[in-house]
NUDREN-751329 format. One line per field, with one value per residue (C-alpha): residue in three letters; x, y, z. Coordinates in Angstrom, 3 decimals, padded with zeros to 6 digits. Each point is the difference from the previous one (the first is absolute). Example, Ala and Ser with C-alpha at 12.3 -4.5 7.8 and 13.67 -1.06 7.14 Angstrom:
2
aa <- (ALA;SER)
east <- (012.300;001.370)
north <- (-004.500;003.440)
up <- (007.800;-000.660)
end
This chain:
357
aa <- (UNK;UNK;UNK;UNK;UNK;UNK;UNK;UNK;UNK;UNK;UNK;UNK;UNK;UNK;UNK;UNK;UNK;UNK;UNK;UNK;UNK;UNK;UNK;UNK;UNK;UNK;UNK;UNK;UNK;UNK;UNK;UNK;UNK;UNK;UNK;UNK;UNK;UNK;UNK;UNK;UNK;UNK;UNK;UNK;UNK;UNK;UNK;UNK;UNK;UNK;UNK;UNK;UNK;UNK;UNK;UNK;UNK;UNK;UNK;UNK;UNK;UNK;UNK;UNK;UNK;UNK;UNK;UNK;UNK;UNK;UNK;UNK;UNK;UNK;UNK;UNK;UNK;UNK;UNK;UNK;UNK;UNK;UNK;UNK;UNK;UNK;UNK;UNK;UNK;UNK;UNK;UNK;UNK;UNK;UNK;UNK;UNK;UNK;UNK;UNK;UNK;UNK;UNK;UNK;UNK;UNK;UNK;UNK;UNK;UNK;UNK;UNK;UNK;UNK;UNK;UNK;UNK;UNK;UNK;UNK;UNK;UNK;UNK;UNK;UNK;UNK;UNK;UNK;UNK;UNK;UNK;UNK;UNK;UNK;UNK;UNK;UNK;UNK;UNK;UNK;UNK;UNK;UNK;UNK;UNK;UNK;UNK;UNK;UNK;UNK;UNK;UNK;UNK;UNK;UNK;UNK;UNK;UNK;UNK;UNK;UNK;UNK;UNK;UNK;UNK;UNK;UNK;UNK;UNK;UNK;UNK;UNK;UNK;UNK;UNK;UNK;UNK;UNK;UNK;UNK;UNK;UNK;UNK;UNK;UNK;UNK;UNK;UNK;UNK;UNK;UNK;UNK;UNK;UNK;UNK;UNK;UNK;UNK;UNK;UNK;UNK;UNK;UNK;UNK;UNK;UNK;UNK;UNK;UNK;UNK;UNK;UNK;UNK;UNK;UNK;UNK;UNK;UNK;UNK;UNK;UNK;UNK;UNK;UNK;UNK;UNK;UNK;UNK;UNK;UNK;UNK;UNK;UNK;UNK;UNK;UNK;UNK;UNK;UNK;UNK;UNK;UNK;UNK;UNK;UNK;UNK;UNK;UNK;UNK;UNK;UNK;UNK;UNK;UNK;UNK;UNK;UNK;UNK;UNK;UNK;UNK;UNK;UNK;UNK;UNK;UNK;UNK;UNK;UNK;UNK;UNK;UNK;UNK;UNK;UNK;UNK;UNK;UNK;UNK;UNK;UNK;UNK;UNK;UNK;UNK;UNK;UNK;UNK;UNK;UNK;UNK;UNK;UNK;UNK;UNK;UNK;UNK;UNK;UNK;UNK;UNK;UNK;UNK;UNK;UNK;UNK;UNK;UNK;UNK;UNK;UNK;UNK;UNK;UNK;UNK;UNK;UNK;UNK;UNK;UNK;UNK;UNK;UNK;UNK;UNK;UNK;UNK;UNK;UNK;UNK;UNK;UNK;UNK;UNK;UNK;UNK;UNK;UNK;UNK;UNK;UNK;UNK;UNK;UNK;UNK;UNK;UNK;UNK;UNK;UNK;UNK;UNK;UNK;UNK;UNK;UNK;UNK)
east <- (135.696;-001.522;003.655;000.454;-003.463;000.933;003.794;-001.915;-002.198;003.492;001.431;-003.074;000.195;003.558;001.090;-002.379;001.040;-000.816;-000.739;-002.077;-002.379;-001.612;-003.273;-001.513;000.130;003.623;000.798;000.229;-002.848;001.632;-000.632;-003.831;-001.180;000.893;001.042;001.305;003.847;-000.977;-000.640;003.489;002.033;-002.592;-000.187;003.482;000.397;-003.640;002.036;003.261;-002.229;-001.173;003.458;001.028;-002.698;001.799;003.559;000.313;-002.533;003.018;002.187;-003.070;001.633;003.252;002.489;-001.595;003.346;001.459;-003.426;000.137;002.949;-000.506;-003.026;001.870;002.753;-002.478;-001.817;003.610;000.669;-003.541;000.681;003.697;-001.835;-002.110;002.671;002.247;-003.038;-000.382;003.252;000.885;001.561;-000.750;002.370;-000.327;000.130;-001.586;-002.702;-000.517;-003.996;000.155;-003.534;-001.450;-001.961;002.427;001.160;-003.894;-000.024;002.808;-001.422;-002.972;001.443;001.675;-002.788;-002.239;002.447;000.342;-003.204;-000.872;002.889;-000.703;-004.317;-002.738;-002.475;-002.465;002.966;000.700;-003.432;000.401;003.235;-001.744;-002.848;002.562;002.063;-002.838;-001.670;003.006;001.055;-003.078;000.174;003.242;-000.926;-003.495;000.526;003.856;000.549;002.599;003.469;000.080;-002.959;-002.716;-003.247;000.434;-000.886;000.092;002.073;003.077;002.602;-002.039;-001.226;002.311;001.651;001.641;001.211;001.557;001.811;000.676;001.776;001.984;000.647;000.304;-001.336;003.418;-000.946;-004.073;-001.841;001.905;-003.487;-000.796;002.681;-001.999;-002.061;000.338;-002.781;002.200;000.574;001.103;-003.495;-001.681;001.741;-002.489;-003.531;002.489;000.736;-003.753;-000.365;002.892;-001.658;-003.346;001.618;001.828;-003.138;-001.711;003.051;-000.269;-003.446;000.818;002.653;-002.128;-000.862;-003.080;-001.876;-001.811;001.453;-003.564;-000.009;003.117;-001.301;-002.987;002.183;002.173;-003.312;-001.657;003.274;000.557;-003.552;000.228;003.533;-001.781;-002.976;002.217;002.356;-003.039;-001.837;003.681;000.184;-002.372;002.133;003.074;-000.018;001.543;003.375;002.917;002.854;-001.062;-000.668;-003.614;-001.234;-002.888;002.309;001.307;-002.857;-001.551;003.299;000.038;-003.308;000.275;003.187;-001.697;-002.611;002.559;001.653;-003.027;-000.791;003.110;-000.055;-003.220;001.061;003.448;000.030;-003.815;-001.319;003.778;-000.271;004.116;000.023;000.306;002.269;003.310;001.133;-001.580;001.719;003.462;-000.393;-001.465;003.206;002.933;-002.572;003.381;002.094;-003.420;-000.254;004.030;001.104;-003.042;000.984;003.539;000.036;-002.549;002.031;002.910;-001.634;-001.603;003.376;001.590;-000.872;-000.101;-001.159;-001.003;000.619;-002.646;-000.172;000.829;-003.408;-001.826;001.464;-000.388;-003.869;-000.681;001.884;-000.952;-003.817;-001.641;-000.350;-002.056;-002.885;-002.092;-000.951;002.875;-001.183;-000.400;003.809;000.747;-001.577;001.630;003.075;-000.321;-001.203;002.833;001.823;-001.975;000.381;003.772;000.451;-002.525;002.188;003.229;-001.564;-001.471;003.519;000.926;-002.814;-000.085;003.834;-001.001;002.102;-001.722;001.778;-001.172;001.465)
north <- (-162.732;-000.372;001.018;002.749;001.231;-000.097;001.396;003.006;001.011;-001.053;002.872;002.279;-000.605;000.065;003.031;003.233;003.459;001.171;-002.180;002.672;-000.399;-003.167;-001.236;-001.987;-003.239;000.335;000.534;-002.729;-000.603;001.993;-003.329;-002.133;-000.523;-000.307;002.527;-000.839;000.577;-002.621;-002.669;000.342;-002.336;-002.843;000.077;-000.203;-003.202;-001.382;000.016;-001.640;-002.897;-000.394;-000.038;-002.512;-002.555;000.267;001.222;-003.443;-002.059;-002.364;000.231;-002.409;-002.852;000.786;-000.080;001.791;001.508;000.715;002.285;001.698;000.751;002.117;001.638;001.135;001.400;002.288;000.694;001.170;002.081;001.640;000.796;001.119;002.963;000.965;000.626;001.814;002.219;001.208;000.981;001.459;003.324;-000.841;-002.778;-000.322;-003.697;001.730;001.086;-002.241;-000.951;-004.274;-000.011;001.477;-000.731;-002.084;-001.758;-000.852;-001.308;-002.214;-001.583;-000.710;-001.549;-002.024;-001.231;-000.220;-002.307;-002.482;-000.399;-000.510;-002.533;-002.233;000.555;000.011;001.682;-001.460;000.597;003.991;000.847;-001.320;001.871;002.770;-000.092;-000.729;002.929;001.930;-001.343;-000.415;003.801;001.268;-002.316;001.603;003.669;-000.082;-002.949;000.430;002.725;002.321;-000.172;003.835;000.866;-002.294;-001.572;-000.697;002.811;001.492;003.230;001.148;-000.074;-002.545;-002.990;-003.025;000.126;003.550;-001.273;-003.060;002.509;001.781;-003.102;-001.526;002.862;002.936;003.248;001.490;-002.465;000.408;002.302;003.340;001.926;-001.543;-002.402;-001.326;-002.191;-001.349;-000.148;-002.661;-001.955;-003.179;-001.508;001.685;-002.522;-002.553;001.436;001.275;-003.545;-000.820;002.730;-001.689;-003.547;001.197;000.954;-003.551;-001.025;001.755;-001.053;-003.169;000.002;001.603;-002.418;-003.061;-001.757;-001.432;002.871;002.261;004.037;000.220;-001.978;002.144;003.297;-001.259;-001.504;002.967;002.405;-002.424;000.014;003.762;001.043;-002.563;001.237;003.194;-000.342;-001.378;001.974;002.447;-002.227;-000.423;003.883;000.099;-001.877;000.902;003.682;-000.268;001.501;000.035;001.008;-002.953;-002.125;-001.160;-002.692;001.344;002.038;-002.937;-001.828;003.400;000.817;-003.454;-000.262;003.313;-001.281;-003.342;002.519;001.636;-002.898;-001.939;003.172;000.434;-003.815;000.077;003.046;-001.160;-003.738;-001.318;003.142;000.760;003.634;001.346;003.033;002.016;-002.377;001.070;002.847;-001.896;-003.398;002.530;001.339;-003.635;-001.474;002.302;000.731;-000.525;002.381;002.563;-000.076;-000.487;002.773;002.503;-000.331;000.622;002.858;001.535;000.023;001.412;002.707;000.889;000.154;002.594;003.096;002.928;004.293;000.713;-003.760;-001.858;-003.347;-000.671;-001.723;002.379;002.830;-001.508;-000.334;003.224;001.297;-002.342;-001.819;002.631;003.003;-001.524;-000.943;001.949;-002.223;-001.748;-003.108;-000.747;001.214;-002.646;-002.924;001.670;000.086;-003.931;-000.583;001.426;-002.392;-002.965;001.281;000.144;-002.961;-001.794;001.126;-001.258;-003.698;000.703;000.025;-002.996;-002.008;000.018;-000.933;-003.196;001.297;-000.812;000.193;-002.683;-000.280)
up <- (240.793;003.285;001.477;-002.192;001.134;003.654;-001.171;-001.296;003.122;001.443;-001.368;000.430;003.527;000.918;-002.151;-000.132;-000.388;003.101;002.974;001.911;-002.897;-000.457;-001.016;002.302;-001.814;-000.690;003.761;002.008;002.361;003.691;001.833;-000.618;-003.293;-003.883;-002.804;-003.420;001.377;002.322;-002.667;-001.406;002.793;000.453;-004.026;-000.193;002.214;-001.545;-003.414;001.472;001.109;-002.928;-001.802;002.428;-001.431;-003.612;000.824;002.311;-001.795;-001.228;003.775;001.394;-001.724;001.095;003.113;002.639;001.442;-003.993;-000.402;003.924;-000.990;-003.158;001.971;002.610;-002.241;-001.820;003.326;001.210;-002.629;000.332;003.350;-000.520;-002.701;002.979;002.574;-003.246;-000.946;003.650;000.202;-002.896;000.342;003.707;001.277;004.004;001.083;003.717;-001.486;-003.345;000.039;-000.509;-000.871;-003.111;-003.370;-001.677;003.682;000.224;-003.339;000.127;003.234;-001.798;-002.730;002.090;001.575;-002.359;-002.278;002.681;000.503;-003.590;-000.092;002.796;-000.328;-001.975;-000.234;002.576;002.086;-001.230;000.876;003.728;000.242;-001.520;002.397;002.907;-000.086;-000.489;003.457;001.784;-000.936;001.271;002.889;000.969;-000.198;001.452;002.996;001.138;002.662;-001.171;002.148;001.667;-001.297;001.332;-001.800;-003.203;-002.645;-003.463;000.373;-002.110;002.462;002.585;-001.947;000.552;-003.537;000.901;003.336;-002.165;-001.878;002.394;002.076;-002.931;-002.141;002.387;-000.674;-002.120;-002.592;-000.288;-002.673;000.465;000.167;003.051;001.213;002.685;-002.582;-003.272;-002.999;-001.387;003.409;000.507;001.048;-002.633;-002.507;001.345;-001.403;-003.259;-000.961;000.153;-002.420;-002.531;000.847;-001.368;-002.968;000.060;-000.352;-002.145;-001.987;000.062;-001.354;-003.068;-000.597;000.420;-003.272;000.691;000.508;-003.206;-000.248;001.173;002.684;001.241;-000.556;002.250;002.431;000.492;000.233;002.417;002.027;-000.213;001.362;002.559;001.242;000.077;001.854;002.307;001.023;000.264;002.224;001.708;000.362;003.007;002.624;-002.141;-001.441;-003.814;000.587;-002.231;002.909;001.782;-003.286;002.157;-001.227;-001.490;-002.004;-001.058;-001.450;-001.262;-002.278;-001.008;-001.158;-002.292;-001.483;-000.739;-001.724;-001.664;-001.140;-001.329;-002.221;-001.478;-000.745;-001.531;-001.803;-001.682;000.361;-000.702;-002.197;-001.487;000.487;000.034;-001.779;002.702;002.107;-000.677;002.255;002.976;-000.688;-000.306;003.380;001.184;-000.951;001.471;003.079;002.151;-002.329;000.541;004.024;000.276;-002.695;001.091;003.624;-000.491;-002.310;001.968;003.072;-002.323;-001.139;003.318;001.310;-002.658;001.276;-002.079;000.147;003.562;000.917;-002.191;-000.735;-003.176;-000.172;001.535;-002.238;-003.552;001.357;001.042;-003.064;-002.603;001.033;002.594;-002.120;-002.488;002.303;002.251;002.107;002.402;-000.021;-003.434;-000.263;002.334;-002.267;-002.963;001.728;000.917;-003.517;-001.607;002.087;-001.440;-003.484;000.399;001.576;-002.567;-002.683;001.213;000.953;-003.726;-001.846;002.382;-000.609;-004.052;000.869;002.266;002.845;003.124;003.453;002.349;003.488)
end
């Protein structure tokens, strides 16, 4: 459920009717600070941590190199997705961007599963709080080859020259392509994010404790992770581009919120009724961000009267004219979206066809 939640605002987000009408809290934030859309990523990641503590509950016992390598398979084929999605329709190995969503994701995983394999979770926390340290070491103390001191700017701090050196520009976010949101050093604070849901995890797998005791613990953890990465914010603006640390522990405190209330909700009180079209979209979330992405670029690429967009036609033509105001078309035009896309992972799920990488 908690996935099909952030699959939802996924959706929301990455699909309105018309992008020069957004409300604010489905816009990203332009560069400091936290909207909605930003919670989607770091939830994301939060929730694959916490998959890792059941998915590879029963690799701990087994041959270290035998479970590495069924990680890295699926972290392979995540990352294979990601370079098909971005260029579909598109193909230019020149110009192909190697970072991306799903790239960032698989690196995570990655990461995130070896640590949970060769730690516990004395041991996750320090490598939690490490790469959260170290990252911020890096960006605020290291001088910036070219550039000087070091500094927190888009296409200064030390993570964009990174990219910049071992990527090269022809294969950066096409926006920009002299930085990357999804850059390489970024994946350092991002697996903090996963590991606190590794965690959090792990404590509502542990037998010993009461569904009480977990709801409490998750709570306790969340407003802690919270306060924080607000505390965090003043040396270390929240920042989602940079994945700041603050951000960090800010998103994963909510999603332990988040979490603990939907386990309070459907596990301790037994309250389901309404979990159903959530846990659909929760379990094809890859089939949701792959499929959306991919038909989206399809139909932005069929042009049709006066060279529309497919897309941008069947809006105008089909969503717009019902509202007066252009920003509620926009949300309609995203929600239509979800409700489509809800209904297709509907048929699937009452089928028990899932598609896992």
């Amino acid at each position: 459920m908690f996935r099909g939640l952030t699959v939802a605002l996924m959706l929301l987000v990455n699909h309105p009717g018309d992008w020069g009408h957004l409300y604010p809290a489905l816009a990203h934030a332009e560069w400091n600070g936290c909207t909605l859309a930003d919670l989607v990523f770091p939830f994301f990641l939060f929730i694959v941590g916490t998959s890792v503590a059941y998915g590879l509950a029963g690799a701990k016992t087994a041959a270290l190199g035998v479970a590495l390598a069924a990680v890295a398979k699926r972290a392979a084929v995540l990352a294979g997705l990601g370079l098909f999605a971005s260029t579909w329709l598109d193909f230019d190995l020149a110009t192909l961007r190697l970072p991306g969503v799903l790239m960032r994701i698989a690196l995570v995983y990655f990461l995130t599963a070896l640590v949970f394999l060769k730690t516990d979770w004395r041991g996750q926390l320090l490598v939690t709080v490490s790469l959260l340290a170290g990252y911020a070491a890096l960006l605020q103390l290291v001088p910036v080859p070219g550039f000087g001191p070091a500094n927190l700017g888009a296409e200064t701090n030390l993570g964009a020259w990174l990219d910049r050196t071992v990527l090269g520009t022809a294969h950066l976010w096409k926006k920009s392509r002299t930085w990357d949101p999804e850059g390489l050093l970024g994946t350092l604070p991002a697996t903090a994010t996963a590991l606190l849901g590794l965690l959090a995890g792990q404590w509502l797998r542990a037998a010993r404790f009461s569904s009480t005791q977990k709801t409490t613990g998750l709570l306790l953890g969340g407003v802690s992770a919270v306060v924080a990465g607000l505390v965090w914010s003043r040396w270390f603006p929240i920042n989602k581009a940079l994945w700041s640390p603050s951000y960090a522990l800010l998103t994963g405190g909510l999603a332990a919120l988040v979490l603990a209330l939907l386990y309070w909700l459907c596990d301790v009180r037994g309250s389901r009724w309404w979990a159903t079209p959530w846990q659909a979209l929760g379990v094809n979330a890859l089939a949701a961000f792959f499929g959306s992405s991919i038909i989206a670029r399809t139909l932005n690429r069929i042009l049709v009267a006066d060279g529309i967009p497919l897309k941008d036609w069947l809006f105008r033509h089909g969503i717009a004219p019902w509202f007066g105001n252009p920003y509620a078309a926009s949300l309609a035009g995203a929600a239509v979206c979800l409700l489509v896309w809800g209904a297709v992972l509907g048929v699937l799920y009452r089928r028990g066809w899932a598609w896992r990488a």
